[in-house]
ROBA-310836 format. One record per residue: z, y, x of N, C-alpha, C in turn. Coordinates in steps of 0.1 Angstrom, whole numbers, padded with zeros to 4 digits, always signed. Layout:
N
ZYXZYXZYX;...
END
This chain:
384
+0036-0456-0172+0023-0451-0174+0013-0457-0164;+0003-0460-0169-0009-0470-0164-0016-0455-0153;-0018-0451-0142-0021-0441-0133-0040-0441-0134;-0038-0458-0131-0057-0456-0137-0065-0451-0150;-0054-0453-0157-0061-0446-0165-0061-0429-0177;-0057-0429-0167-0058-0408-0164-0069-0403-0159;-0071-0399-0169-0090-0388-0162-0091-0385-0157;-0101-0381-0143-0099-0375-0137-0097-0363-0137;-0102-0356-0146-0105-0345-0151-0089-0339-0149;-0078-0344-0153-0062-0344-0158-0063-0341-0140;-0064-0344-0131-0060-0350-0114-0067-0335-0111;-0080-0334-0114-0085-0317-0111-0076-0310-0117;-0077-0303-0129-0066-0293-0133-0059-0296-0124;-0047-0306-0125-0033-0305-0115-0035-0298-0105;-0049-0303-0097-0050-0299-0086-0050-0286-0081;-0062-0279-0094-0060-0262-0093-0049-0256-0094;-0043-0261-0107-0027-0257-0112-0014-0255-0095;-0017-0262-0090-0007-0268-0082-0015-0256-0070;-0024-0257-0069-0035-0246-0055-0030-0232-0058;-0033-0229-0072-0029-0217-0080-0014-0211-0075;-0006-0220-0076+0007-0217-0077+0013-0217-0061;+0008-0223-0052+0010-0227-0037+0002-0210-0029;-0012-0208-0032-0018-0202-0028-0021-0186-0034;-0019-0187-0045-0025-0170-0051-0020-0160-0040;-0028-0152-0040-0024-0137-0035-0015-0122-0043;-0005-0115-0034-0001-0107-0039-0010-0097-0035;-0011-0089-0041-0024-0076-0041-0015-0063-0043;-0011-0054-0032-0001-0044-0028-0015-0035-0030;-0015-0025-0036-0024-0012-0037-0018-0003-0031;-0019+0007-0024-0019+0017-0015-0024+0033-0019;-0024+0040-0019-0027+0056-0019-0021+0065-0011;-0022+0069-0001-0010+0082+0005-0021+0093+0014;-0017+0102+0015-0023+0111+0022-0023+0108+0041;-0040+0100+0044-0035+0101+0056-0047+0113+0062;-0054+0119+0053-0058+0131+0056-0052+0141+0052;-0060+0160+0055-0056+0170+0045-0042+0172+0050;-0039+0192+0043-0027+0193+0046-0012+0187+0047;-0015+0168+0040+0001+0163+0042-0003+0151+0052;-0013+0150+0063-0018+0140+0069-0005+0137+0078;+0002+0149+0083+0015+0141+0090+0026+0133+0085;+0022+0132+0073+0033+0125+0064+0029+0112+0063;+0011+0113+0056+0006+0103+0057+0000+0095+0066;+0000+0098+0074-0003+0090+0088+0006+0078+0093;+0021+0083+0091+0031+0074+0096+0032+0066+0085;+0032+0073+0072+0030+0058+0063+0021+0049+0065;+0008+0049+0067-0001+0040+0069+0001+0033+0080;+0003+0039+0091+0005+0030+0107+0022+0019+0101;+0026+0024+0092+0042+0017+0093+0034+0002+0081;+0023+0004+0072+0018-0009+0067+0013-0021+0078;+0010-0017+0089+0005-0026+0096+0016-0037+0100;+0029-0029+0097+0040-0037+0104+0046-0044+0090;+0041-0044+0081+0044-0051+0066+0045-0065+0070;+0051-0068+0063+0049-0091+0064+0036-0089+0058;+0030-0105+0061+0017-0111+0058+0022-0117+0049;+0029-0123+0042+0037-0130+0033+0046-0127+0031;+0052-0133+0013+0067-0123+0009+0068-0138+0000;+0081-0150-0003+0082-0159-0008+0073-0167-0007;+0065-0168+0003+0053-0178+0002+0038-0176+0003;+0041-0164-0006+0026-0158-0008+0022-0151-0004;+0009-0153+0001-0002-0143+0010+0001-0129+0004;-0004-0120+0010+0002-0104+0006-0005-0096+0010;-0018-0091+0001-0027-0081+0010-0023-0072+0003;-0026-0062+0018-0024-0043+0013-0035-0036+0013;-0038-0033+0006-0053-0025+0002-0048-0009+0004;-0050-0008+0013-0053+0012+0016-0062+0021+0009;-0061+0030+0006-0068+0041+0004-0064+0053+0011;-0075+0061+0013-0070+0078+0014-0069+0085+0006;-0061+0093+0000-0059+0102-0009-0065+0118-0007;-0063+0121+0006-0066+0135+0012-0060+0144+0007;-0044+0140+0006-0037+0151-0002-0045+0155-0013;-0047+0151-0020-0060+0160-0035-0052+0150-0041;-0049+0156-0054-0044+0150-0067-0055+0142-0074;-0065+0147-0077-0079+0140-0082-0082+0125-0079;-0080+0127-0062-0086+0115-0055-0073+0105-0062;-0060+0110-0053-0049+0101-0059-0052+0090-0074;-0055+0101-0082-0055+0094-0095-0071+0084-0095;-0079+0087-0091-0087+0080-0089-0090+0067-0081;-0082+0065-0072-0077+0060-0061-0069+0047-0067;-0060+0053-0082-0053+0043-0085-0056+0036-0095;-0065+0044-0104-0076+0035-0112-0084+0029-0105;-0089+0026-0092-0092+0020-0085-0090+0005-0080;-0079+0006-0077-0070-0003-0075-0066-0013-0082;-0063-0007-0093-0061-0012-0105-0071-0017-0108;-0084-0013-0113-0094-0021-0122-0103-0028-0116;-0104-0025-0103-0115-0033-0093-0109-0043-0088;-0096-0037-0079-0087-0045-0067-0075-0056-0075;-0071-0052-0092-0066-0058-0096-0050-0059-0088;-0048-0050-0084-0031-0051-0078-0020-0056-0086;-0012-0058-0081+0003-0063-0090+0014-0052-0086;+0010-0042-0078+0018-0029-0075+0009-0019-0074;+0012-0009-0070+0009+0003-0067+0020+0016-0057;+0020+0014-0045+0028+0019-0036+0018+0035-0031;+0026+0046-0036+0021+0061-0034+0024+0070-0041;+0022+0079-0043+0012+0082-0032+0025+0097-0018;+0017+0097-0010+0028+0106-0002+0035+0118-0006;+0029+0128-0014+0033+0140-0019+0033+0142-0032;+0044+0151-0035+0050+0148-0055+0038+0156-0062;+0028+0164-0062+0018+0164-0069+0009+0154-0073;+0007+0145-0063-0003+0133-0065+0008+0119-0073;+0019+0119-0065+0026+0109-0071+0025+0115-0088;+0029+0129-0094+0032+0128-0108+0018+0125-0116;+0010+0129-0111-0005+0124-0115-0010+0113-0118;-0001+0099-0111-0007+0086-0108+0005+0081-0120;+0014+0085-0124+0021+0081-0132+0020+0075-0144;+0009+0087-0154+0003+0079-0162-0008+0067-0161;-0014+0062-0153-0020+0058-0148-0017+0044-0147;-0006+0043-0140-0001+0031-0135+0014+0028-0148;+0015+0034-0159+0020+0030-0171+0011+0026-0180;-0001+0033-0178-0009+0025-0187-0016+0012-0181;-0010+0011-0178-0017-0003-0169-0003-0014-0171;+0008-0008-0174+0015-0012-0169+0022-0023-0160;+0016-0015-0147+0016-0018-0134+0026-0011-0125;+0036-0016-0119+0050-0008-0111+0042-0005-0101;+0051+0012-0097+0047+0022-0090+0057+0018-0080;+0059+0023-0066+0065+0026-0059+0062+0043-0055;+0067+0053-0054+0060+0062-0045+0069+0064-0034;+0063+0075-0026+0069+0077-0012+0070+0090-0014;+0071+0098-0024+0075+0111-0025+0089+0113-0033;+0092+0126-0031+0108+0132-0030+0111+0135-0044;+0105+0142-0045+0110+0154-0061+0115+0142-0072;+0126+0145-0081+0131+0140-0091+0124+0138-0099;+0116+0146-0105+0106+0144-0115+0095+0137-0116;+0099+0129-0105+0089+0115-0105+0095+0100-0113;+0107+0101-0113+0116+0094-0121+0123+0091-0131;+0125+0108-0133+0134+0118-0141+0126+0124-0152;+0136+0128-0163+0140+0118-0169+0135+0103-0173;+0144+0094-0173+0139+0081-0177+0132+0077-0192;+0115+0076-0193+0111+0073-0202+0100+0060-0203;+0093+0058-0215+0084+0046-0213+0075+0047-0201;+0073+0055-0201+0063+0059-0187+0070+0055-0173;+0078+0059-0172+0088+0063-0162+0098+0051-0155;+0095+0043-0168+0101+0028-0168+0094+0019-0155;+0083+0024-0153+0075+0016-0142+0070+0021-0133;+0079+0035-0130+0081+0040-0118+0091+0039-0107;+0094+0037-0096+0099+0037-0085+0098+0045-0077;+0107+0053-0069+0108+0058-0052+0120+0059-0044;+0113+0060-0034+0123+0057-0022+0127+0070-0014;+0121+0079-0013+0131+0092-0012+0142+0098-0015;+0148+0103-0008+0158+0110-0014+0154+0119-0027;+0160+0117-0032+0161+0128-0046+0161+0146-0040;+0159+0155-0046+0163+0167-0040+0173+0173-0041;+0181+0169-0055+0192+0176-0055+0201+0166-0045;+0199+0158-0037+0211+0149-0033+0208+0160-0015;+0193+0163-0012+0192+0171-0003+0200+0186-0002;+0197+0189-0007+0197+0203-0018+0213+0207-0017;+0222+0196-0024+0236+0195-0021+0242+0200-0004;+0235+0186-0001+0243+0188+0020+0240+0205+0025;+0225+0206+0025+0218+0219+0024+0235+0233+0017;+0235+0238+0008+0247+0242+0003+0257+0239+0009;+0265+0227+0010+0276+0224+0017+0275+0232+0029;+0267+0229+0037+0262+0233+0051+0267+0251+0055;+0261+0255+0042+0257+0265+0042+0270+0273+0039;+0283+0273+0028+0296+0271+0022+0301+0273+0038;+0300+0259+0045+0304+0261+0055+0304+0271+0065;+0296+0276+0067+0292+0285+0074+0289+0300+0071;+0299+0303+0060+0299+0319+0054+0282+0323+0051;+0276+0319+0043+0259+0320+0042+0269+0327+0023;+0264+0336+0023+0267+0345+0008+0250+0347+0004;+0243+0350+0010+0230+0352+0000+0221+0347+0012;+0207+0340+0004+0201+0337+0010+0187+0336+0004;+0172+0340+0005+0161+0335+0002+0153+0321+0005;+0146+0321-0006+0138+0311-0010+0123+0310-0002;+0115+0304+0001+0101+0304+0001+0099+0288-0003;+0088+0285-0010+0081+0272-0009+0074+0268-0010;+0067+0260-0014+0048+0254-0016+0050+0263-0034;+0036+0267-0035+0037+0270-0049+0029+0254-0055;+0038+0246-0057+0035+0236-0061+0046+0223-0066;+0046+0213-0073+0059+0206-0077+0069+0207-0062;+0066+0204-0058+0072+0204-0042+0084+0213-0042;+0072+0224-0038+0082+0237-0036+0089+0240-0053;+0087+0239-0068+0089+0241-0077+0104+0232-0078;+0100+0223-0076+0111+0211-0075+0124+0220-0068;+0121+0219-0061+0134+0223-0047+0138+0235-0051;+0130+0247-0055+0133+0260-0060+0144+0257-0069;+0144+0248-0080+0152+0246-0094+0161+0232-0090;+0168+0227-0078+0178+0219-0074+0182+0229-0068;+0179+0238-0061+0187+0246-0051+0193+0258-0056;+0189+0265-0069+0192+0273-0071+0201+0273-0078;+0208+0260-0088+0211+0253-0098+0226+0255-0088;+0223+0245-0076+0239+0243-0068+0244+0253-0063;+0236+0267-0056+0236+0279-0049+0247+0285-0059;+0244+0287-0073+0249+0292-0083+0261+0288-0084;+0263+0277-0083+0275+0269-0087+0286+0275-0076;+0281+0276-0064+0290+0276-0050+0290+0293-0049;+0288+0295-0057+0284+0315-0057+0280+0320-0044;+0264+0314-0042+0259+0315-0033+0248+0321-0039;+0243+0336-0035+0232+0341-0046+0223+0342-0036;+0209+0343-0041+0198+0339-0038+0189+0354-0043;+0188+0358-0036+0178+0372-0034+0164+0375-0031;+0157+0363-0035+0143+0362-0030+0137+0352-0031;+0124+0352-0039+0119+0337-0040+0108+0343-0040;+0104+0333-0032+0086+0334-0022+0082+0323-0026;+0068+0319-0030+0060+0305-0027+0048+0311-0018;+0044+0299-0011+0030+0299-0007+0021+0280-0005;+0008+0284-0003+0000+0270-0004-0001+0265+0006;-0003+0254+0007+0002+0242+0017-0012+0248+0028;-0022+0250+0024-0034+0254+0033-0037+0269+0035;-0025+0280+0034-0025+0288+0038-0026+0291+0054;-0031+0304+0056-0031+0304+0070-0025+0320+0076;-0018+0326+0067-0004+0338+0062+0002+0340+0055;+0017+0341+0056+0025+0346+0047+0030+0356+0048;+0025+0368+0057+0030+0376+0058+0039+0387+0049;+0028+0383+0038+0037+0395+0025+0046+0386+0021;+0048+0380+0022+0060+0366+0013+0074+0375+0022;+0074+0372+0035+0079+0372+0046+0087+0385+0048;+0079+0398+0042+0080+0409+0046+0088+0410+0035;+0086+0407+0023+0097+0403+0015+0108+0400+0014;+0109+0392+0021+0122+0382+0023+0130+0392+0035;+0129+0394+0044+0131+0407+0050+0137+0419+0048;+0133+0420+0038+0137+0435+0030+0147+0434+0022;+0149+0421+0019+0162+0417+0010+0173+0414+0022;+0174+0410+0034+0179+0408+0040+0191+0404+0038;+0186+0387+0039+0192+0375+0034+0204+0368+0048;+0215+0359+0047+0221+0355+0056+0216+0343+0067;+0204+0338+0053+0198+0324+0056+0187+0324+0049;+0178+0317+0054+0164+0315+0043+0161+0298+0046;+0155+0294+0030+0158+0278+0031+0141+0277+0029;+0133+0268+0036+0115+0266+0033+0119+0255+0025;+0110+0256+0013+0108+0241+0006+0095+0237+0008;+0089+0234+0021+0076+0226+0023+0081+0217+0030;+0067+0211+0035+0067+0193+0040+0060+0196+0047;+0060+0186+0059+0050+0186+0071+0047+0199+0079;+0035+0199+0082+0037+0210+0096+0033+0221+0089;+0024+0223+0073+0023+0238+0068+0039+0244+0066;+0052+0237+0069+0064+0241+0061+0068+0252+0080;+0057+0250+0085+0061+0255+0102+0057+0273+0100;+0049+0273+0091+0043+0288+0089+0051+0297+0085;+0057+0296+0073+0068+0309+0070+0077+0307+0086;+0081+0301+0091+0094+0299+0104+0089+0307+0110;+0074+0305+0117+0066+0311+0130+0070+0327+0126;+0066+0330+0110+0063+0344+0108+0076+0347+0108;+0086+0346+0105+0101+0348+0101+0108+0348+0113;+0099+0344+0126+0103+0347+0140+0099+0358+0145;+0087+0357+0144+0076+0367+0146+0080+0379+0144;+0083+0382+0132+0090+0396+0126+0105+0394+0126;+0113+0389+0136+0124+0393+0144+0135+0390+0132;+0133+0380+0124+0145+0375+0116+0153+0369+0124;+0166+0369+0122+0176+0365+0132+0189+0351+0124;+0189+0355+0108+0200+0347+0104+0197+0330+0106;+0200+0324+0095+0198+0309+0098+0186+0302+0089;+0182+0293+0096+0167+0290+0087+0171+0274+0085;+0170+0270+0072+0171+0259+0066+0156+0252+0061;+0154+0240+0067+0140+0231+0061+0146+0222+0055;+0138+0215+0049+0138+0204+0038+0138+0192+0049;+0140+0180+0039+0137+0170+0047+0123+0164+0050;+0112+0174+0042+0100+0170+0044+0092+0174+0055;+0100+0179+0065+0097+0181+0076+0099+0172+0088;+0110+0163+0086+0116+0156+0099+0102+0145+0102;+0096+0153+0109+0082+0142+0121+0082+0152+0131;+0076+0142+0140+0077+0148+0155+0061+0160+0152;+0053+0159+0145+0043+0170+0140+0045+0181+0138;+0053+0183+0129+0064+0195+0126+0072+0201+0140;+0077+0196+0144+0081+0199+0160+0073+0204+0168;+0060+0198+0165+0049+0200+0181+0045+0212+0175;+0041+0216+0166+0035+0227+0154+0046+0243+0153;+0059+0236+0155+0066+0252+0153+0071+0254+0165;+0073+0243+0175+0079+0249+0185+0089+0255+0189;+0091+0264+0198+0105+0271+0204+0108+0278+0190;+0098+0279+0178+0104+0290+0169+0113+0280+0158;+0118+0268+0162+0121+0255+0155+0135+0259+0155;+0139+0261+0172+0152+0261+0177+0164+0270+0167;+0174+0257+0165+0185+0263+0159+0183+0263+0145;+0172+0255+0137+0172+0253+0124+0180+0240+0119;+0183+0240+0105+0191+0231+0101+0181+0223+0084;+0184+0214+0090+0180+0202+0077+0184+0190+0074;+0183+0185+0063+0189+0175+0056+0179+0165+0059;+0177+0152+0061+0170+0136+0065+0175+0129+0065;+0168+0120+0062+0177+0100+0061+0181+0098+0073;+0189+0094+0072+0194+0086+0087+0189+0082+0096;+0174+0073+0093+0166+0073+0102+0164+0080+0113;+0163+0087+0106+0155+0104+0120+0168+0103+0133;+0178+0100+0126+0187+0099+0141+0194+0090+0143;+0189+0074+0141+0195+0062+0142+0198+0059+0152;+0197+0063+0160+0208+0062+0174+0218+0068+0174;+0219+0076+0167+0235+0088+0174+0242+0085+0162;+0237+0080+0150+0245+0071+0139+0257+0062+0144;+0275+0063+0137+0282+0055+0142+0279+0037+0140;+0285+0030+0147+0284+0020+0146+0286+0012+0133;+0296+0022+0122+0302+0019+0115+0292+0021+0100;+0281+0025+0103+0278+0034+0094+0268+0019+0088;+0266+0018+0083+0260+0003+0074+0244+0007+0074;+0234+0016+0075+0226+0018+0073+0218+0015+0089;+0228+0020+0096+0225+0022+0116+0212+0009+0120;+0220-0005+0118+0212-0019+0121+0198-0013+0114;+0196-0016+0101+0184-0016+0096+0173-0005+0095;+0182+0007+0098+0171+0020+0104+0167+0018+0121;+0176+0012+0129+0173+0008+0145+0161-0002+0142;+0158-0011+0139+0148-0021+0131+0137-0017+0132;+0139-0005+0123+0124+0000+0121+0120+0006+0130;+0126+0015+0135+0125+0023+0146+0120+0014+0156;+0125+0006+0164+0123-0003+0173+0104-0009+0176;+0104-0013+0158+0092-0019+0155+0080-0011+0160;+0083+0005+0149+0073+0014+0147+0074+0019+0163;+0082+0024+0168+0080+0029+0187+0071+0016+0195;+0076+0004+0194+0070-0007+0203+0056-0002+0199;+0050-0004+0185+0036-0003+0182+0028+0018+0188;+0035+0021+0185+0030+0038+0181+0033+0044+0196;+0045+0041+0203+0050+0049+0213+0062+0054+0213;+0069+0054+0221+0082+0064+0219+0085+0076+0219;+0091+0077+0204+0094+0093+0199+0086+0094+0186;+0074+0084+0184+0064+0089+0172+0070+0085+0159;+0078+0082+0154+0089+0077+0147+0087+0087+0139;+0094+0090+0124+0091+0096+0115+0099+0089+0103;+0106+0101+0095+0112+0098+0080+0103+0091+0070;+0090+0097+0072+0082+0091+0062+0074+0078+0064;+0071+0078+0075+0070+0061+0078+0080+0053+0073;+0091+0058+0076+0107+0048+0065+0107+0047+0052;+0096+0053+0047+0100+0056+0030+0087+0042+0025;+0079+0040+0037+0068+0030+0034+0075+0022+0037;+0079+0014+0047+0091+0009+0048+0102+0002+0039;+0108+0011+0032+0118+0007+0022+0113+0002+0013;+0097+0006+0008+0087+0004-0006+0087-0016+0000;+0085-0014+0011+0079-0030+0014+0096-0040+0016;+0106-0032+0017+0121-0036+0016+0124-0043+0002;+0115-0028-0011+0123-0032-0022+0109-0045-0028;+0102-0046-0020+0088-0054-0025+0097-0070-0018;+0099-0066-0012+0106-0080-0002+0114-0090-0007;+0123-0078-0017+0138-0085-0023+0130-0090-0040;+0122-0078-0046+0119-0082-0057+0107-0091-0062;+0098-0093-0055+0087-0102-0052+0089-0119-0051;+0102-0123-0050+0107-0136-0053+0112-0141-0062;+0119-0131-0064+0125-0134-0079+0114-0131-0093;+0103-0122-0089+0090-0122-0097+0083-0137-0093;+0087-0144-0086+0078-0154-0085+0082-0166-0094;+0095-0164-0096+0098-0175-0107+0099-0173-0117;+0092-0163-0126+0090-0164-0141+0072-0161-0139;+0063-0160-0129+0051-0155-0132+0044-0157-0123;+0034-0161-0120+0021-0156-0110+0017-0145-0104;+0012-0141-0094+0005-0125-0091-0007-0128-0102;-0016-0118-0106-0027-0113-0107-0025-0114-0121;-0011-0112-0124-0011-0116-0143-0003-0106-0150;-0001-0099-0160+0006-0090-0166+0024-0096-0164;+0023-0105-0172+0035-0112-0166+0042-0112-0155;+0033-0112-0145+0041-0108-0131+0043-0097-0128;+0040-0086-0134+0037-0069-0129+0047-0071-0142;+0053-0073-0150+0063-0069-0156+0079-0076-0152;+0076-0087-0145+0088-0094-0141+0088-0090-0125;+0078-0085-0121+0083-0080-0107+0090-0064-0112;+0086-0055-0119+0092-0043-0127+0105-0043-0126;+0110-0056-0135+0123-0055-0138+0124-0063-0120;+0121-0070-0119+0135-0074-0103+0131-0062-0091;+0124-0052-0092+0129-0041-0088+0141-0029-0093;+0144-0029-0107+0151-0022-0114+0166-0028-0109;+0165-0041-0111+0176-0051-0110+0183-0051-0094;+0175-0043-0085+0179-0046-0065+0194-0040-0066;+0197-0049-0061+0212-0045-0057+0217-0046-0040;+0225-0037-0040+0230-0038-0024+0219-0040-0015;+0206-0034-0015+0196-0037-0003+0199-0022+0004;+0202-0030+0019+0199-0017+0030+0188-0018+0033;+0179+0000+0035+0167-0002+0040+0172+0015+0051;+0159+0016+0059+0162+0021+0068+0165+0039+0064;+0167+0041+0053+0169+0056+0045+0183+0054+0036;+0188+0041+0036+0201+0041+0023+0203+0029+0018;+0214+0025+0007+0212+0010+0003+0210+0017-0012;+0201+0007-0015+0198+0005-0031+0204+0002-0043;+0212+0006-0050+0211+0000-0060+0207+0008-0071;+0197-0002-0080+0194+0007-0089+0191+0001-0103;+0191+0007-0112+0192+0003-0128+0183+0014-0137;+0183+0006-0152+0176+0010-0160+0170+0027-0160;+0184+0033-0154+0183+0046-0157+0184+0056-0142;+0184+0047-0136+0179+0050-0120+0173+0042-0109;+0156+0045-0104+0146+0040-0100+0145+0048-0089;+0160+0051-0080+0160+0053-0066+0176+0045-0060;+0185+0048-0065+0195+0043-0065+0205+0044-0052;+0200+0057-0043+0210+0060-0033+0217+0068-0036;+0232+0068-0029+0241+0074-0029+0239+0086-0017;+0251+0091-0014+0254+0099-0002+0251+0095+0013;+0253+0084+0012+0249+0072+0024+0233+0077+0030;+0227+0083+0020+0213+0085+0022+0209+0094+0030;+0218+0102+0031+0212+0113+0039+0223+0118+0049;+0221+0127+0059+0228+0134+0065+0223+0150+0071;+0228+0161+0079+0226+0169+0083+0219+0168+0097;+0209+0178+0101+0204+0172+0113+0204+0185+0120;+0203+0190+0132+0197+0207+0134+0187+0203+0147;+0176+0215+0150+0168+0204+0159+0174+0218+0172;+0173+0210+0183+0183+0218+0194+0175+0210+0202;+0168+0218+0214+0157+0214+0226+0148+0207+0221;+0142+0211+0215+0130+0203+0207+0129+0188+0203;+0147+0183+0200+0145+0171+0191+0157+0173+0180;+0161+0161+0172+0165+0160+0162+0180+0161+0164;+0193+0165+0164+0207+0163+0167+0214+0162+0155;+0220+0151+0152+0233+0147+0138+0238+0157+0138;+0242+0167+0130+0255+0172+0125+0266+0165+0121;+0276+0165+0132+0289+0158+0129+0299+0164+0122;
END
């Protein structure tokens, strides 16, 4: 082929074509609560974006933040946002399972893959067309919910009350825990909700009390899940008090205080990656983060839920290259071929569990994920 006589025109295109493909950007959209009653949740996720790569297979990788303000409204608007302005090829959020189930349709009709950073099953569960292009990185609750029971088995606990957010949250956890309680003929004598921006529960409490239970389990998150404990101190309850894992941040700690002492909860491994055996396969890649997020934040500011942003940018890590070889960012094609090589992760440790996950699971940890923790002198201690 004669080279002179090729258009130039032919030498431009190439040029873009070849620029296009060398240089596009991946556009990470963002939503999480780093205000409002879940700001301790969302705080550590946003400080944990800073420590994201600048690149993933080559390509530039911007993360576009938003606040959500814990409000469901905002969330969803937040990710039509994103979507239609910022043109993202993901969508990583939002912090809490009311806003995550909101953003769902949203980011199916776009279909645009979700990651979120919240807990509840019913973010993924059951598996439908919607649901197909959702993702998260939490523990599931019944997988919490389980150890929680076990724990409890163990320890001669025969009846025990409820309190939780009146909200998916708390709703969620009410109907995983009552479900296994039953099974293990562990009966449950009291079920309380309250709202995340309450500022008493006294009649919940006084409640719970009267039934006089062996244990009482909170289903909240962050530092409102510190209120029923204070009051359930307060008024001279004495059995054992069980939190969720939506509590393990040092927030929660500074917030309930000496009335903390001697409670028990289920968390990723994270929360106590030092006192993890050596053996334990998760140990390396949760010390990682830890290391990162303390160098930047300080030591001790560390948090479960910073790990869950974390893992989102784990599973973005592994599946963002292999999207790069059937598609471009900023094209339907790629938000469908990055979809599936998230579905498809296999064997990824991240600093909460290893991954594997498939058509009909869009979390894909095992037991590995979690462990027991009880907080004793105002920090976190493994249950061995």
């Amino acid at each position: 082929m004669n080279i002179k006589k090729v258009p130039a025109c032919l030498f431009a295109l190439a040029a873009i074509a070849f620029a296009s493909t060398v240089y596009a950007d991946i556009n990470v959209g963002v939503t999480l609560s780093a205000t409002g009653p879940a700001a301790s949740l969302g705080i550590p996720e946003k400080n944990t974006f800073a420590l994201m790569p600048a690149s993933i297979g080559g390509q530039k990788v911007n993360y576009i933040i938003l606040d959500d303000a814990s409000d469901t409204t905002t969330a969803v608007k937040n990710t039509k946002k994103l979507i239609a302005e910022n043109k993202v090829d993901v969508i990583i959020g939002s912090t809490i399972t009311p806003n995550s189930l909101a953003m769902i349709d949203v980011a199916a009709e776009a279909e645009t893959p979700m990651i979120a950073m919240a807990a509840a099953a019913r973010i993924i569960e059951p598996m439908d067309a919607k649901r197909a292009w959702v993702f998260k990185t939490p523990q599931n609750d019944a997988q919490m919910a389980t150890a929680i029971v076990e724990h409890m088995t163990n320890n001669n606990v025969t009846t025990v009350a409820y309190i939780g957010f009146a909200d998916a949250y708390g709703e969620g956890w009410w109907n995983e825990f009552s479900k296994i309680a039953e099974v293990r003929k562990i009966k449950v004598i009291a079920n309380e909700r309250f709202n995340r921006a309450d500022t008493s529960v006294t009649g919940q409490v006084l409640k719970i009390l009267s039934a006089k239970p062996d244990a009482v389990l909170i289903g909240g998150a962050g530092t409102p899940a510190a209120l029923p404990q204070k009051s359930l101190k307060e008024k001279g309850y004495k059995g054992i008090i069980y939190q969720t894992h939506g509590v393990a941040n040092a927030d929660f700690l500074r917030v309930c205080g000496k009335d903390c002492e001697g409670t028990f909860l289920p968390a990723g491994p994270v929360l106590v990656a030092a006192q993890l055996p050596d053996s334990n396969p998760i140990k390396k890649v949760a010390q990682d983060y830890v290391t990162k997020y303390e160098t930047m934040y300080g030591k001790g500011s560390v948090s479960t839920f910073g790990a869950h942003a974390w893992d989102a940018g784990k599973l973005l890590s592994s599946a963002i290259p292999v999207a790069l070889k059937k598609a471009q960012p900023g094209t339907p094609e790629f938000r469908k071929a990055l979809r599936d090589a998230l579905e498809g992760t296999q064997n990824l440790t991240g600093a909460h569990g290893v991954f594997n996950l498939n058509a009909q699971d869009h979390l894909g940890f095992d037991q590995r994920a979690r462990v027991m923790v009880k907080i004793e002198d105002g920090n976190w201690k493994l249950v061995k």
